[in-house]
C-alpha positions in Angstrom: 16.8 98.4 -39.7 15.2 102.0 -38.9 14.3 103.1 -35.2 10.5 102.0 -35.7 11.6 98.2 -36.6 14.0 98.0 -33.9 11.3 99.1 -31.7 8.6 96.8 -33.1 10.9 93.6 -32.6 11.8 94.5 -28.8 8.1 95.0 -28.0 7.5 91.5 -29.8 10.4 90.0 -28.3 9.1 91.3 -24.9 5.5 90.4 -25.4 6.8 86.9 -26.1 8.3 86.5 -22.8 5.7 87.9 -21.1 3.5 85.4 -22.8 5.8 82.3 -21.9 5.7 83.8 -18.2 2.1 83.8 -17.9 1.1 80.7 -19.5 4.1 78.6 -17.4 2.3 75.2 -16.3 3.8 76.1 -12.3 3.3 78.6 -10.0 6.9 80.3 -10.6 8.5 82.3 -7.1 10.4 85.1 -7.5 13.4 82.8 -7.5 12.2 81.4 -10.3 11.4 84.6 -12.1 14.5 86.0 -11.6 16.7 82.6 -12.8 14.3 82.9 -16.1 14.7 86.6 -16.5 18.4 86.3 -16.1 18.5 83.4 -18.1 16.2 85.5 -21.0 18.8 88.6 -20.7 21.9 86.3 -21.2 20.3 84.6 -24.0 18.9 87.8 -26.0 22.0 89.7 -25.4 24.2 86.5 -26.6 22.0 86.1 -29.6 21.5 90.2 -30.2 23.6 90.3 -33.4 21.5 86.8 -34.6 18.7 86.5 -37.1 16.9 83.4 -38.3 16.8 82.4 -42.1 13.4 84.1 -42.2 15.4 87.5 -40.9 13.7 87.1 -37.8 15.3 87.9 -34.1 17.2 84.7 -33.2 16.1 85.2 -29.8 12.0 84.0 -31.1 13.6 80.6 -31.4 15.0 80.1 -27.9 11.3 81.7 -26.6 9.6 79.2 -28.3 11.6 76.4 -27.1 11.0 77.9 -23.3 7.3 78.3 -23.9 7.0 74.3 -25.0 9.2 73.6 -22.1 6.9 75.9 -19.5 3.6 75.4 -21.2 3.1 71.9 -22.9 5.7 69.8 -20.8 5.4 71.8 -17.6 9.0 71.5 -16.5 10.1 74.0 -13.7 12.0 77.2 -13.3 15.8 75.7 -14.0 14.6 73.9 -17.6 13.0 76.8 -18.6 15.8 78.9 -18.3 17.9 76.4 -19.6 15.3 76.2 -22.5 16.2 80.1 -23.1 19.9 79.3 -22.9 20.0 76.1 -25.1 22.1 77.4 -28.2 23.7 80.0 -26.4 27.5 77.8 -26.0 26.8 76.5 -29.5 26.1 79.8 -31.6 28.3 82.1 -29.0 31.4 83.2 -27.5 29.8 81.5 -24.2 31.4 78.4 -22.8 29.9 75.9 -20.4 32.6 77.5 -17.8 30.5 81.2 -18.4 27.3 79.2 -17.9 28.0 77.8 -14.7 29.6 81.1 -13.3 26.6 83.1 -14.1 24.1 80.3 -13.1 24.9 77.6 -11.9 26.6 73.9 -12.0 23.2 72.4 -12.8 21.8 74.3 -15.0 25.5 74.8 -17.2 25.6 70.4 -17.2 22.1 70.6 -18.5 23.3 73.0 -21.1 26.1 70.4 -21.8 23.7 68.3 -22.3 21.9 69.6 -24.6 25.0 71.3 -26.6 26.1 67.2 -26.8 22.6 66.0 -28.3 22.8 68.8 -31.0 25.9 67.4 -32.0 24.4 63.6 -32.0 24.3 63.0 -36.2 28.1 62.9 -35.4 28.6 60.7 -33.0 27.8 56.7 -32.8 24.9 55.0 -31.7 25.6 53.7 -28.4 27.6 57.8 -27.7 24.0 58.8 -28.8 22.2 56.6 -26.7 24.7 57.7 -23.5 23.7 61.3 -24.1 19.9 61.2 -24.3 20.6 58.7 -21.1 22.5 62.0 -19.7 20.0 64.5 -20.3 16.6 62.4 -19.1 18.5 61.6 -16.0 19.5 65.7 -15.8 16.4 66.3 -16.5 14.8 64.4 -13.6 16.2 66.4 -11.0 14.1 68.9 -12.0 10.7 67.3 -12.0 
């Protein structure tokens, strides 16, 4: 990709985080901001090297996921950026370990979690059940 195309997608990728930011559901503190911008960084420099089928930054997925979580659900600060984190143990050299150094414990089980429900065609039924248990009652604390 040439200078101008690299420059286009980090002005996209920007103006997409800026738009998740600004249509979040809660007032955010700068706690808040600065868990989801730190959570943003990890993710699009984890996911740099990624593209999507449709040769799009990999990192337009993960915003997505945030903005649903920040916009249509209305969760708060912590699943937000774990939103922006969500496929960065799966598709990475990341481990849940990194995740809860650079965070948190809470938000690196939520990323568990998650990482564990992507896997789910895998497992049984009642391992399947166990895990969504897992990740609503996760989830909770943060309501």
């Amino acid at each position: 990709m040439d200078e101008i195309g690299f420059k286009k997608e980090e002005e996209e990728i920007v103006k997409r985080y800026k738009d998740m930011l600004r249509n979040t559901y809660r007032d955010l503190t700068n706690d808040d901001k600065s868990l989801i911008r730190k959570a943003f960084d990890v993710a699009k420099e984890a996911h740099k090297d990624q593209r999507r089928k449709t040769g799009e930054p990999y990192i337009y997925h993960p915003l997505a996921v945030a903005k649903i979580v920040a916009d249509e659900i209305g969760l708060g600060a912590t699943s937000i950026a774990c939103a922006l984190l969500h496929d960065v143990v799966e598709d990475t050299q990341y481990t849940i370990e990194d995740i809860s150094k650079l965070f948190n414990p809470k938000v690196a089980k939520i990323i568990d979690g998650l990482t564990k429900i992507s896997n789910i065609d895998h497992q049984n039924l009642s391992l399947q059940s166990e895990n969504y248990r897992k990740l609503l009652l996760t989830l909770s604390e943060d309501v």
